[in-house]
C-alpha positions in Angstrom: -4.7 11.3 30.0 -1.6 9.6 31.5 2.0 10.9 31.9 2.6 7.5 30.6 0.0 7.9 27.8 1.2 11.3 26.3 4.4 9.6 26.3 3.3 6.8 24.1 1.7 9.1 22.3 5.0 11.4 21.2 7.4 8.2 20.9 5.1 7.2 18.5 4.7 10.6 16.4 8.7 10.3 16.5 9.0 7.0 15.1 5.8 7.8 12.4 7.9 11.1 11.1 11.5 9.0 11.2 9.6 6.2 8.8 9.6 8.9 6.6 12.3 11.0 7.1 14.7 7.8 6.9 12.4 6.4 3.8 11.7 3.2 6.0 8.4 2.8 4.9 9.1 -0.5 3.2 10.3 -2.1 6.2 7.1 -0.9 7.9 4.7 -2.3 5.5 6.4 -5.6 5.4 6.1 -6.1 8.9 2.8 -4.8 8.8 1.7 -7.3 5.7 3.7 -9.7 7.5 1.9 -9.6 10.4 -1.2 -9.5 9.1 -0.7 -12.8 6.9 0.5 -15.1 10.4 -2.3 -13.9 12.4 -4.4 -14.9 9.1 -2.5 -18.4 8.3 -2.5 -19.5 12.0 -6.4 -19.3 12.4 -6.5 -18.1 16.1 -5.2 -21.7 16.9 -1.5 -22.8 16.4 1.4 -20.9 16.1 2.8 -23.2 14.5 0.6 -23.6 11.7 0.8 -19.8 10.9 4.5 -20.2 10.6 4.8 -23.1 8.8 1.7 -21.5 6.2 3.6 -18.1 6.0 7.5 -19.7 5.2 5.5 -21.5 2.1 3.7 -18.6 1.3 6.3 -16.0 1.2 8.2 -18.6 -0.9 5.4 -18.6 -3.3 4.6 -15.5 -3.3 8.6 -14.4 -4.5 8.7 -16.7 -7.3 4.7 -15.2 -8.4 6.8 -12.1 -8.5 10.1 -12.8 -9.8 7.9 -14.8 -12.7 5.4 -12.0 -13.4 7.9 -9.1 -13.5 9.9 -11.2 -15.7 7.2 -11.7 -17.9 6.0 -8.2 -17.5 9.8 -7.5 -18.7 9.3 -9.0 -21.7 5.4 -8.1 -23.1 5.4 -4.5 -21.5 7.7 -3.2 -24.6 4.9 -5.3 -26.8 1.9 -3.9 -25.3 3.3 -0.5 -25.9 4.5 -1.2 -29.4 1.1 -2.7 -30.4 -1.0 0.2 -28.2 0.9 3.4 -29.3 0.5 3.2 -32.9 -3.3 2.4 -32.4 -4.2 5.6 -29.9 -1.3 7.7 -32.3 -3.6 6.7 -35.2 -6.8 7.2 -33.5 -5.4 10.6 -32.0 -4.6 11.9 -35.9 -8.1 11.3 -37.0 -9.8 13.1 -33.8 -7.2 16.2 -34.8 -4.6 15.8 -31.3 -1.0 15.8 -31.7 0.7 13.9 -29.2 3.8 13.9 -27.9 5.0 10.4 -28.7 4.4 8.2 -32.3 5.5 4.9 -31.3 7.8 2.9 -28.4 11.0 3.8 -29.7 9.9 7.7 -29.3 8.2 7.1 -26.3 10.9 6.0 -24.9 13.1 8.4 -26.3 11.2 11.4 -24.7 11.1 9.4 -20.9 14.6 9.0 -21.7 15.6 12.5 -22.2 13.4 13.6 -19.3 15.2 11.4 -16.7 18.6 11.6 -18.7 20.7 13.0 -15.6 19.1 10.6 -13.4 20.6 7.0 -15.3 24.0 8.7 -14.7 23.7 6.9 -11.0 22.8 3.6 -11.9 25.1 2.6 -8.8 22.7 4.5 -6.5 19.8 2.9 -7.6 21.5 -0.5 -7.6 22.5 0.2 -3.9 19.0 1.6 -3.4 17.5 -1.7 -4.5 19.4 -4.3 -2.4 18.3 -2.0 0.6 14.5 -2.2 -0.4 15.3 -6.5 -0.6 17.5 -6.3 2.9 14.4 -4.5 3.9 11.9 -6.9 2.6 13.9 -10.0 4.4 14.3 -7.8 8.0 10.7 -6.9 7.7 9.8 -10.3 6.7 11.8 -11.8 9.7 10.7 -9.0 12.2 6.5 -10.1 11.5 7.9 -13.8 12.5 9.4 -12.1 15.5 6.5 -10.3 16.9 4.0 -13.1 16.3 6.1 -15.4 18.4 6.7 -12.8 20.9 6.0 -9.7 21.0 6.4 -8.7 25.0 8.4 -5.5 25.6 9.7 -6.4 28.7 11.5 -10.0 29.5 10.4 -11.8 32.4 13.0 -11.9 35.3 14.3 -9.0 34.7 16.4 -7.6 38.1 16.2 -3.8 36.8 12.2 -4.1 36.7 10.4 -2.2 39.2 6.5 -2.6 38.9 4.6 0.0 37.9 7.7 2.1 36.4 7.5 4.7 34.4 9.1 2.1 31.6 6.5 -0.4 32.3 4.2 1.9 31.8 5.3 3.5 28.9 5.6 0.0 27.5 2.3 -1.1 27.9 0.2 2.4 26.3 3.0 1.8 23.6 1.9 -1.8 23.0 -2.0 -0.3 22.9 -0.6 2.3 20.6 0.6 -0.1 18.1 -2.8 -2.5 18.6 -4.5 0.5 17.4 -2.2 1.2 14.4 -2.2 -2.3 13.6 -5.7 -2.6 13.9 -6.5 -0.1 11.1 -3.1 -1.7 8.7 -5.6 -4.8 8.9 -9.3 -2.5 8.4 -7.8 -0.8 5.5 -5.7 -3.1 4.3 -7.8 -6.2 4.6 -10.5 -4.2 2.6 -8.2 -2.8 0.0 -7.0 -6.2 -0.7 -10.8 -7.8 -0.7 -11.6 -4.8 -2.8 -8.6 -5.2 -5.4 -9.2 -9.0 -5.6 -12.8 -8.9 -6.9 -12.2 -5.6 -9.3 -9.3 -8.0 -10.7 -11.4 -11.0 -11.4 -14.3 -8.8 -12.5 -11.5 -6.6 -15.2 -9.8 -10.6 -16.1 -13.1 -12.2 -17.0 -14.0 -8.6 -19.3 -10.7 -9.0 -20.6 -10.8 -12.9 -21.5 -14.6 -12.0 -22.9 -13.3 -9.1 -25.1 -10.5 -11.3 -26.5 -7.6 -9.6 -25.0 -4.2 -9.9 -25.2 -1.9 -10.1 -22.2 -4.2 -11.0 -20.0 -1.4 -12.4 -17.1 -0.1 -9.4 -17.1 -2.9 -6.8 -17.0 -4.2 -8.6 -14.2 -0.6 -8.7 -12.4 -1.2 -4.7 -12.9 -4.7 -4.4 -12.0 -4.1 -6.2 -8.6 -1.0 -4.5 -7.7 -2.7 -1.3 -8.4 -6.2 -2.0 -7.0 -3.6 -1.8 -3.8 -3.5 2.4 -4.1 -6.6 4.0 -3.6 -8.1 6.0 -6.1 -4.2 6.6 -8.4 -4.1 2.8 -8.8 -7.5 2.4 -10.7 -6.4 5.5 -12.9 -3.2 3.9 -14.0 -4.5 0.0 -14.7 -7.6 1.6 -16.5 -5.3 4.1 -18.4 -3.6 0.7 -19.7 -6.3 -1.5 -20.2 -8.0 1.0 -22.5 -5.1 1.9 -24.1 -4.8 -1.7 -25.1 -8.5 -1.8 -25.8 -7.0 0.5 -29.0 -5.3 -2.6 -30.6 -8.7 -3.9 -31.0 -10.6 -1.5 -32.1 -11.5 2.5 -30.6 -15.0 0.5 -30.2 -13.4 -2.5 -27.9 -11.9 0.6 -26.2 -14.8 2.5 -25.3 -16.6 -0.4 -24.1 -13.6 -0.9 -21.7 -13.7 2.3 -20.5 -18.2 2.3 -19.3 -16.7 -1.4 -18.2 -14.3 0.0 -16.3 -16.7 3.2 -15.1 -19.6 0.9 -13.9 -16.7 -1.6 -11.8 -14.9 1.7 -10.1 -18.7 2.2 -9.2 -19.4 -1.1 -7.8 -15.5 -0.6 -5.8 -18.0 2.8 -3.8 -20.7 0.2 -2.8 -18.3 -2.3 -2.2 -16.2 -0.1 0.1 -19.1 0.9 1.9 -20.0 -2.4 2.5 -16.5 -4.2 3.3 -15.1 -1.4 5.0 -18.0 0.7 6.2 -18.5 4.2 7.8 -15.3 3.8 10.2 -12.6 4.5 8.1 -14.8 7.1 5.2 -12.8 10.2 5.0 -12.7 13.2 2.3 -11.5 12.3 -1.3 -9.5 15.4 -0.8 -8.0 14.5 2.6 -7.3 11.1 0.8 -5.6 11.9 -2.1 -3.7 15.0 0.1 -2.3 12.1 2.3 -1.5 10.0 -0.9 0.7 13.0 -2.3 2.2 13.9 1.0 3.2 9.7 1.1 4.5 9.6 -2.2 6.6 12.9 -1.4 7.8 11.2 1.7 7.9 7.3 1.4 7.6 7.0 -2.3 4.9 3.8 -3.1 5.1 2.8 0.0 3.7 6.1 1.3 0.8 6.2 -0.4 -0.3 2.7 0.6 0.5 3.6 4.6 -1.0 6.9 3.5 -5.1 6.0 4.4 -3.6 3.5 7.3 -2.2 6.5 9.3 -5.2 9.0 8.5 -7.4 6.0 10.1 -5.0 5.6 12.9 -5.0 9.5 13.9 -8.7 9.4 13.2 -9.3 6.6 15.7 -6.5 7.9 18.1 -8.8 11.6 18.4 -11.6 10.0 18.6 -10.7 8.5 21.8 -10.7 11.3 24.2 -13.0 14.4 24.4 -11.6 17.8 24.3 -13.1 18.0 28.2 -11.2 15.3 29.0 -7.9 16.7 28.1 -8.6 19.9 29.2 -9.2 18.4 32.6 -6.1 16.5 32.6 -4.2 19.9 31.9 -5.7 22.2 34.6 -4.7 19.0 37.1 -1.4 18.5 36.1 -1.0 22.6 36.2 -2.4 22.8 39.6 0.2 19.5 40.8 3.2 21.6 39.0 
């Protein structure tokens, strides 16, 4: 291995543990999601085209948002007012005493347990128009990098050929191909993955005469998007709605929902393969440590990062490096 290429290497452990440390994993994934959507819109053809496709589809894409968290505004408080009472009342008749007895208690008790926490509603504001100015950099920076995304500027009179910058620059820029490269593997899968588990759940839950279907299929997406802890939370919800129905409607949600999470194992195997299979323990390990770290963020970048260091070992044998070692020991 390189002087140049352990560099690359270091620079970027560094900048990997300052997205953390500086909680800039939000500005990472955008540009990362970013990214991935131009080299999808422009087709491997024009530019142009992938520019032009991305400004409208970010522009969609905000108003889907700003509409469905709106809306979600509005009927979550309903879907828990019609759910509690109906897994309260089936709770009482199974003998479990539960914590909670309707929305107003609900939110009473998540109330008191973040009560010293709403006495900085000016940090969180402050917090939030940094995650949008975040969003809008990240969202400009993708643009950016698609256009152009040399390191070094032609013409330069301070560039020497073959410098140690030069070559620094160009292992980084195969660093971040790599790290790109499994954003889009994992990613790209997650997202296939997430799309068809949502139109599987929406056509169950149109079937089964649900309500709030718009919005349990907002959720379901968005958390089809985190492995493994997503599907727990939109199935928790799902089935918790399947209560205002009937404990029957329910229980056929919940071997609905067990034979789909199946189907997600095959389909992974399929859409993603053997490359990227790791541990569930190692997995949910680098979810926690993500969360800890980057919040929501974390945990999506979580499985991008345990793919990148996987491919990134996999490169060079332990021969190799210990080769490189004992020569640039003997040179020293």
């Amino acid at each position: 291995m390189s002087k140049s290429a352990r560099i690359s290497y270091v620079i970027v452990a560094v900048l990997l543990v300052l997205v953390g440390f500086l909680h800039l994993a939000t500005l990472l994934l955008t540009v990362l999601f970013g990214y991935f959507a131009l080299r999808l819109f422009s087709f491997n053809r024009s530019k142009a085209l992938g520019v032009a496709i991305y400004v409208i589809a970010v522009t969609a894409v905000g108003y889907g948002l700003f509409y469905f968290s709106r809306k979600a505004y509005v009927e979550l408080p309903n879907i828990a007012d019609a759910t509690i009472p109906a897994v309260v009342g089936y709770a009482e008749k199974q003998g479990l005493e539960l914590p909670f007895t309707d929305y107003a208690s609900l939110k009473a008790l998540a109330l008191n347990s973040v009560k010293e926490e709403f006495a900085n509603v000016g940090r969180y504001a402050r917090a939030a128009v940094l995650q949008v100015a975040m969003l809008i950099i990240g969202l400009v920076v993708a643009a950016g990098l698609f256009l152009d995304a040399r390191w070094q500027m032609e013409g330069d009179p301070h560039a020497v050929k073959d410098s140690l910058y030069a070559l620094v620059s160009q292992e980084l820029a195969v660093r971040c191909k790599t790290f790109y490269r499994s954003f889009a593997t994992v990613i790209g899968a997650q997202i296939a993955i997430s799309a068809i588990n949502t139109l599987l759940t929406t056509a169950f839950l149109v079937w089964a005469g649900y309500r709030y279907v718009m919005v349990l299929m907002g959720i379901t997406f968005l958390c089809g998007l985190l492995p493994i802890i997503g599907n727990i939370l939109s199935n928790t919800l799902i089935v918790g709605v399947g209560f205002t129905i009937s404990p029957r409607a329910a229980f056929f949600a919940l071997i609905f929902l067990i034979v789909v999470h199946k189907l997600e194992y095959f389909l992974n195997s399929k859409i993603i393969g053997d490359r990227i299979k790791n541990p569930m323990w190692l997995t949910l390990l680098g979810l926690v440590l993500g969360e800890k770290l980057m919040g929501i963020p974390g945990m999506i970048l979580a499985p991008v990062v345990l793919h990148y260091i996987k491919v990134e070992a996999s490169r060079n044998k332990v021969s190799d490096l210990a080769r490189d070692e004992s020569e640039s020991r003997k040179a020293a």
